[in-house]
N, C-alpha and C positions, 0 to 999 in steps of 0.2 A: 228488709231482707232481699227485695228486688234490686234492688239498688247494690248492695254487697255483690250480688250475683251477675249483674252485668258489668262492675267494676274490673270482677276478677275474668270474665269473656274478652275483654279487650284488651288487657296486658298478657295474656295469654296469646293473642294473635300479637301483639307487639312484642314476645318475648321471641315468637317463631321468625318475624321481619331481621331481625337483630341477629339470630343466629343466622338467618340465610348472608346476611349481609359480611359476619365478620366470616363466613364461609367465603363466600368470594372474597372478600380481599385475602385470604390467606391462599387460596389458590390464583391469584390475579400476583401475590408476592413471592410464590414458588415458580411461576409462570416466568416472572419477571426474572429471576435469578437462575435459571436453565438458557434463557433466549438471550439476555445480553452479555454474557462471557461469549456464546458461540458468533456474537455479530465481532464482537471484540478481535477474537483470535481471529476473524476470515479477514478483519482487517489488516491486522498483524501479518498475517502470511502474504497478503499483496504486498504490503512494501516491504517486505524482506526479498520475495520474488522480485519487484521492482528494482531494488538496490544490488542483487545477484545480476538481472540482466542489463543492468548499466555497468557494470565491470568493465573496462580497458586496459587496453595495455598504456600503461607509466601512471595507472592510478597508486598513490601511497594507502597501503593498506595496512589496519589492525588485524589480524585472526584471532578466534575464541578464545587462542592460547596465549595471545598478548603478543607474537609477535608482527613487528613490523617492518616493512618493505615495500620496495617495490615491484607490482605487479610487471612481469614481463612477457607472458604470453596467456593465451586464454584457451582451452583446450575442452573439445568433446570427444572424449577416447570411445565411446561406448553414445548410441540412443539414450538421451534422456541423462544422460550421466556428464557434467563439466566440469573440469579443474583448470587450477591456475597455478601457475608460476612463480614462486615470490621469490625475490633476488634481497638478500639482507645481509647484513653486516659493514663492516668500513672498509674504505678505500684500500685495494690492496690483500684485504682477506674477506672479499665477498663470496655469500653461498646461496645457490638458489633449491629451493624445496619445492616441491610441488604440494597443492593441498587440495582436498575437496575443496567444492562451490559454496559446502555448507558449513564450512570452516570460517569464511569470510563474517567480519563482525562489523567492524565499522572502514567506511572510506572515506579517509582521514582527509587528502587532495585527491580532487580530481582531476585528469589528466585529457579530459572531453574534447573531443575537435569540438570549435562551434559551430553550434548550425544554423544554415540559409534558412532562414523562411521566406515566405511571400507570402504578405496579406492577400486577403483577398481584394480588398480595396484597389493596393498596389498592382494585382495581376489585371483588374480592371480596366485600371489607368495604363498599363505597359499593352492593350489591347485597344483599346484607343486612341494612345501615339501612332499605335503600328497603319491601325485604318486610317487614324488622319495621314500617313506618309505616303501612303498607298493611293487614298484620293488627288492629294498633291502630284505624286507621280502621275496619274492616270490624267490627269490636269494638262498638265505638260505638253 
């Protein structure tokens, strides 16, 4: 009978480990599906921020509404507020519309001056030329 009686003491405490246990994981799985949509979408919103403020003028552009063009001027009427220009249709019967910034869908080509960089390696060495010329002058 002691035995029955400490059998059923310890599945008892092992019945309570078990529910604390599928406890957490059910809140550790509620956790998890509130926290990563919202890391998701802040991701989302930077590169669509990103792809709105690399807009130029002669980028080929999609809008939400499928149409396509080209970007020809980039415009903030208003704080906080920018539209663009799209120039569309064929040779001869072109029309341009303007659209919000959040009309913009995809950028189809882009139209990007390139840019200079300098490593920093390279600014190193273009710093080095200049003192070695400089001691050569001073040489002289």
């Amino acid at each position: 009978m002691n035995v029955l009686i400490a059998a059923e003491g310890t599945s008892g405490s092992t019945n309570t480990v078990v529910m604390w246990v599928i406890i957490g994981v059910v809140v550790l799985l509620l956790a998890a599906m509130i926290v990563l949509p919202m890391i998701t979408n802040k991701r989302r919103a930077k590169e669509e921020n990103t792809k709105r403020d690399s807009l130029c003028v002669g980028d080929t552009v999609m809008t939400i509404g499928g149409i396509v063009g080209v970007v020809k001027a980039v415009n903030e009427p208003a704080p906080g507020r920018k539209e663009f220009v799209l120039e569309t249709g064929e040779e001869g019967s072109k029309t341009c519309i303007t659209f919000d910034i959040k009309a913009l869908y995809l950028i189809i080509d882009s139209a990007a001056k390139p840019e200079v960089s300098v490593s920093p390696s390279t600014s190193s060495e273009i710093l080095k030329m200049s003192d070695a010329e400089s001691d050569r002058k001073d040489g002289e």
